[in-house]
C-alpha positions in Angstrom: 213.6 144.9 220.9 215.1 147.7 223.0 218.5 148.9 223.5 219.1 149.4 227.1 222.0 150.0 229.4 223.5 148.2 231.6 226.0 149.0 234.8 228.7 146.8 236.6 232.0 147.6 239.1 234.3 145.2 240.7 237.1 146.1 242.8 240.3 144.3 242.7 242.5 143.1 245.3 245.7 144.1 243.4 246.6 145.9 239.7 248.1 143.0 238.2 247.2 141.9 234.5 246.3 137.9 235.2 243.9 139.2 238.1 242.3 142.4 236.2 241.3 139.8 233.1 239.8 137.3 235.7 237.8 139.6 237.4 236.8 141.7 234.9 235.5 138.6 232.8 233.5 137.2 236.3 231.5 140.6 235.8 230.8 140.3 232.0 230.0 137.2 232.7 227.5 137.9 235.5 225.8 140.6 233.7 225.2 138.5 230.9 223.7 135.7 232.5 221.7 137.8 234.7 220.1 139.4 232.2 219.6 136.6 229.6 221.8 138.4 227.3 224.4 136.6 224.7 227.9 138.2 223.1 225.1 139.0 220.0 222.9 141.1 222.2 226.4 143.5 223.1 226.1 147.1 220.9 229.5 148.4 222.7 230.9 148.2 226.3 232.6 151.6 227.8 235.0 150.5 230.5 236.2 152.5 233.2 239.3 152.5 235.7 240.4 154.2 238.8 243.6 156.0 238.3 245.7 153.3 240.4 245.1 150.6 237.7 247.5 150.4 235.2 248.3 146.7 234.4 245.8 146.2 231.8 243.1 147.1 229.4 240.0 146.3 231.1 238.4 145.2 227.2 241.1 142.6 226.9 238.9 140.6 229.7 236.3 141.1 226.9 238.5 139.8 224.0 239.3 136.5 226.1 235.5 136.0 226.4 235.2 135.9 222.9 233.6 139.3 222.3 235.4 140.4 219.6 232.7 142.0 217.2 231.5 144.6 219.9 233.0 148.0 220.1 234.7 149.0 223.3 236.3 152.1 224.7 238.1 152.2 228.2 238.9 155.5 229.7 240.2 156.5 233.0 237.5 157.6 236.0 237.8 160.6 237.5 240.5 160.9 241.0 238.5 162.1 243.2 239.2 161.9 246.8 238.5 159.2 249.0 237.1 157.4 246.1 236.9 153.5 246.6 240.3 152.5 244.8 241.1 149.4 241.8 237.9 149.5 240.5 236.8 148.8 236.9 233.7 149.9 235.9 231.4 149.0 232.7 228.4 150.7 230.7 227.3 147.9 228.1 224.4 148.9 225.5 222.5 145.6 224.9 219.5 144.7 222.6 217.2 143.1 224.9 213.2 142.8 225.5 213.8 143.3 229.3 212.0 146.3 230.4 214.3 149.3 232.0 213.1 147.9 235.6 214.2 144.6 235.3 217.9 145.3 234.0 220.1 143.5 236.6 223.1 145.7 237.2 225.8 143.7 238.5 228.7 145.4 241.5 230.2 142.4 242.4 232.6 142.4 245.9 233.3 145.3 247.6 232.0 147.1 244.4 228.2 146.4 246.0 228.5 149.7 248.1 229.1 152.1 245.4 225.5 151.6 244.0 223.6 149.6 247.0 220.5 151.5 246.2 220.5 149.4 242.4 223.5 146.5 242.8 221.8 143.1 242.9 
């Protein structure tokens, strides 16, 4: 078994609580089932939000998923001009047997053109 890491973004429409949790849950969810992975193959998740978010904690979408053994961090990305705006991001370190090349990293949306040359 290996540890490997895996990506995800999304962008949301608005920075509301209700919509962040949603969203942010689609995207653990994807990048779980993409990857065969269960909540028991999580080591930690590092989340990441664009400045203009401030509703919510993007782990609380974790917490309503039932993940609630796994560390997780979130921390503010950097404001960078003319950066794509409401977008969480995610780092997840997973126990898996998947080699590095077939780790499906998941940009749902709008999120897809941040990392077109690795989003499937």
């Amino acid at each position: 078994m290996a540890v490997r890491a895996v990506r995800g973004a999304v962008q949301l429409e608005r920075d509301d609580a209700g919509h962040m949790r949603d969203q942010v849950g689609e995207l653990l969810t994807v990048v779980l089932e993409r990857n065969g992975l269960t909540a028991d193959d999580l080591i930690s998740i590092w989340f990441t939000a664009t400045p203009d978010l401030h509703s919510d904690f993007p782990a609380a979408a974790a917490r309503d998923l039932g993940i609630v053994d796994v560390p997780l961090i979130c921390a503010q990305e950097l404001d960078i001009a003319g950066a794509m705006p409401r977008v969480v991001r995610l780092l997840a370190h997973v126990e898996t047997d998947l080699p590095k090349s077939a780790v499906a990293h998941v940009y749902l949306g709008a999120a897809a053109a941040l990392r077109k040359d690795i989003a499937q």
